[in-house]
C-alpha positions as CSV (number, residue, x, y, z in Angstrom):
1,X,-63.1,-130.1,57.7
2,X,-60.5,-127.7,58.3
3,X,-59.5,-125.4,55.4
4,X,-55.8,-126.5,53.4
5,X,-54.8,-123.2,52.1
6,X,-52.6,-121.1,54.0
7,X,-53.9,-117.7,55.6
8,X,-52.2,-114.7,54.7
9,X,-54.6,-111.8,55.9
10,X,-57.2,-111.4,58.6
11,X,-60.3,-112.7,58.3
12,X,-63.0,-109.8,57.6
13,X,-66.6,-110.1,55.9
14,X,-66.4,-112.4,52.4
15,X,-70.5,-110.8,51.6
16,X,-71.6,-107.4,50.8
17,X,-74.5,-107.5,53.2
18,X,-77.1,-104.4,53.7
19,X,-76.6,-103.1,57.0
20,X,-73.2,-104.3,57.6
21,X,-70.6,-102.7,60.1
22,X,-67.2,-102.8,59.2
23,X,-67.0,-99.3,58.5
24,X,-68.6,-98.5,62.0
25,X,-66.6,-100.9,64.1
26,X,-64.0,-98.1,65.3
27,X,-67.3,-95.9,67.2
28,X,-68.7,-99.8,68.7
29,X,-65.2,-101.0,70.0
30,X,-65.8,-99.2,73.4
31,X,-69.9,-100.5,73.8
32,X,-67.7,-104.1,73.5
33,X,-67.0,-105.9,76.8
34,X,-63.4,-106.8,77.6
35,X,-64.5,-110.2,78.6
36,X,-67.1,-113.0,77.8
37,X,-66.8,-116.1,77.5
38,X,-69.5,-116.4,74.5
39,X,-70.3,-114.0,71.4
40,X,-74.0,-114.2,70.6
41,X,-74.4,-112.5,67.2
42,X,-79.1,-112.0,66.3
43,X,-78.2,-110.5,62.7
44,X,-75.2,-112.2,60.9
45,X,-75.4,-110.9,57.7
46,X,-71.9,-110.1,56.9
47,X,-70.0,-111.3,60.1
48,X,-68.0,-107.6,60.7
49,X,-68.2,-107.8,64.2
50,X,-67.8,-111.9,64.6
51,X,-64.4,-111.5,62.3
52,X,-63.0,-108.3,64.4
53,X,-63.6,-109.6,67.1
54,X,-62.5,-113.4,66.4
55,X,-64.3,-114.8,69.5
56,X,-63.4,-117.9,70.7
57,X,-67.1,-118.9,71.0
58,X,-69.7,-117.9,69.3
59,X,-73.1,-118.4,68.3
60,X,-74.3,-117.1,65.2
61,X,-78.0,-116.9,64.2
62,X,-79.5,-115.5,61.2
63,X,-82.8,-116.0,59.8
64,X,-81.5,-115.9,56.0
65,X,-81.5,-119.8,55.6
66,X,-79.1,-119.3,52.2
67,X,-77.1,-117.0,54.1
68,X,-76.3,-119.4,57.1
69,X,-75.7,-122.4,54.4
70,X,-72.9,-119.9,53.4
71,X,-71.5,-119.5,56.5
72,X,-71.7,-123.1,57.1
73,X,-70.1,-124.1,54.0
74,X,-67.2,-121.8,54.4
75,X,-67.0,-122.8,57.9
76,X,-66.9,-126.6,56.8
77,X,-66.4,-127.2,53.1
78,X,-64.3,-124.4,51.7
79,X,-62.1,-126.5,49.5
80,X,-64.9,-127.7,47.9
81,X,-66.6,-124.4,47.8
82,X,-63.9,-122.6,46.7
83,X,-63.5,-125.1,43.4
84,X,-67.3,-124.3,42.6
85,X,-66.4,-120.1,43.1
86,X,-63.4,-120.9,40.4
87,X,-66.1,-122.1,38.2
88,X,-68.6,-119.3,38.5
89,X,-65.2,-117.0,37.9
90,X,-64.4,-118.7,35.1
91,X,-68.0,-118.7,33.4
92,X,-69.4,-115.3,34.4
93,X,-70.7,-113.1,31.7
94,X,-74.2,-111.7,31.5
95,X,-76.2,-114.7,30.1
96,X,-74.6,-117.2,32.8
97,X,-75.3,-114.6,35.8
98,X,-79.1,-114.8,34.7
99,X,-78.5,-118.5,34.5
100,X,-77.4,-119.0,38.0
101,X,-79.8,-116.8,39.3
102,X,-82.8,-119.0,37.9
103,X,-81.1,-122.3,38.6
104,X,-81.5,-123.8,42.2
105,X,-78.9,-125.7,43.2
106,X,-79.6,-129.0,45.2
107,X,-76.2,-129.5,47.5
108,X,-75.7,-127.2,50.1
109,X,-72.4,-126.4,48.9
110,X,-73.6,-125.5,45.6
111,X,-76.0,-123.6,47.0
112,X,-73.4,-121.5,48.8
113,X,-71.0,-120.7,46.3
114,X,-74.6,-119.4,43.7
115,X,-75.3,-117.1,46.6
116,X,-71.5,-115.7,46.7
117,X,-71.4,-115.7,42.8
118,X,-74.5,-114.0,43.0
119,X,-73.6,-111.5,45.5
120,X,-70.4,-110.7,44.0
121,X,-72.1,-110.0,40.5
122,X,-75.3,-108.5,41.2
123,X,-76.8,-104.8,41.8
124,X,-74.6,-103.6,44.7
125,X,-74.3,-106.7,46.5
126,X,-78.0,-106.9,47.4
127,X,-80.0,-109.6,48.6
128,X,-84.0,-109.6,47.3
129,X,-86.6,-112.3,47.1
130,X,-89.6,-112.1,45.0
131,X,-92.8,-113.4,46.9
132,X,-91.8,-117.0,45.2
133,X,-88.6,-117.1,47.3
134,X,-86.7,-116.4,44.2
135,X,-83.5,-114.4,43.9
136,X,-84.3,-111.5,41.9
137,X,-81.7,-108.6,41.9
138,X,-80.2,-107.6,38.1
139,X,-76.8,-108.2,37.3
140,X,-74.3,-105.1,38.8
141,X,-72.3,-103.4,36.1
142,X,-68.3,-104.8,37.0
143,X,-65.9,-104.8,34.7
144,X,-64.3,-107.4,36.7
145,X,-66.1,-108.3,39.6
146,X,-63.7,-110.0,42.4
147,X,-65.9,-113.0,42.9
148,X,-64.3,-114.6,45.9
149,X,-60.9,-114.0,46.8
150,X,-59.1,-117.7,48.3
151,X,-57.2,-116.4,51.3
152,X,-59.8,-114.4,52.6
153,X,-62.6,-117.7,52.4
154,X,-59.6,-119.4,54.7
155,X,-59.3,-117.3,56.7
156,X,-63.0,-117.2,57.4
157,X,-63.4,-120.8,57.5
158,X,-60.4,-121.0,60.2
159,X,-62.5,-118.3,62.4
160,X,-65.7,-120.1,61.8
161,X,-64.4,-123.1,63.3
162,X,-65.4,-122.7,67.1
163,X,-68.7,-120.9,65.8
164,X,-72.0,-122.8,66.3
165,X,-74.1,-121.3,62.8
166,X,-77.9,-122.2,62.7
167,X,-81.4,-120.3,61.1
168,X,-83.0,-119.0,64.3
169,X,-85.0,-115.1,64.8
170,X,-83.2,-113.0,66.5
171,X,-85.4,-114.0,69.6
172,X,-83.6,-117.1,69.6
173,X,-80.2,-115.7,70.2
174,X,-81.5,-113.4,73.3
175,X,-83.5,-116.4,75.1
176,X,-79.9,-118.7,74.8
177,X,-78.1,-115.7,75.9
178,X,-80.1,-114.9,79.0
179,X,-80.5,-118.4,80.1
């Protein structure tokens, strides 16, 4: 489904994701090749590259089930998504953070906007799971955290359109690449 709202900025990475690259992009622009005709991305995380370089084909592989649910939602449901993000906006304080961190959603959608909330409220944006598969990072100490903002989710859903998302090890993504 194709996102209603208007875009008024670029699209650029919607997560706080350890090891992401927006701040290195300007040293990687020349290791970029002026032409292909597909963009095969082993380590999503927080999409810097995939937004600069707004391909107009790419597959994008992570093996953080919750985090390609995210991308898939955005990609597919943002309206919706975006209406659950308002609520988590609306609600957050400490007692509901540690509320949505122990609650597990059953939609995919719902899913996807805990993982933003949670991403946007937590201990420097980090992503931990205990050995029970459990989110587990303590609430980050914002004043007033900016838990999703609505023209930067549309304009990642309008770049996500053309982009294949699925759970696959980076292995994956090389062997479709070289084949």
């Amino acid at each position: 489904m194709q996102p209603q709202l208007l875009c008024s900025v670029e699209p650029r990475p919607f997560l706080k994701w350890a090891g992401g690259k927006s701040q290195l992009i300007p040293q990687y622009l020349s290791y970029f090749p002026k032409n292909y005709s597909t963009y095969y991305e082993p380590f999503l995380g927080g999409g810097a590259i995939f937004f600069h370089l707004q391909p107009r084909k790419a597959l994008l592989m992570d093996i953080n089930c919750e985090l390609v649910n995210v991308y898939q939602c955005v990609r597919d449901r943002v309206d919706e998504l975006m209406e659950l993000l308002q609520q988590h906006r609306r609600f957050h304080c400490y007692d509901y953070y540690y509320q949505m961190r122990a609650c597990i959603p059953t939609s995919d959608v719902e899913r996807a906007a805990r993982l933003i909330y949670l991403n946007k409220t937590c201990f420097n944006g980090l992503y931990r799971e205990n050995s029970k598969g459990h989110f587990n990072v303590p609430i980050g100490r914002y004043k007033n955290p900016g838990i999703f903002d609505p023209d930067l989710l549309c304009a990642a859903s309008r770049s996500l359109q053309t982009a294949e998302v699925s759970v696959a090890p980076f292995e994956a993504v090389l062997n479709h690449a070289w084949n």
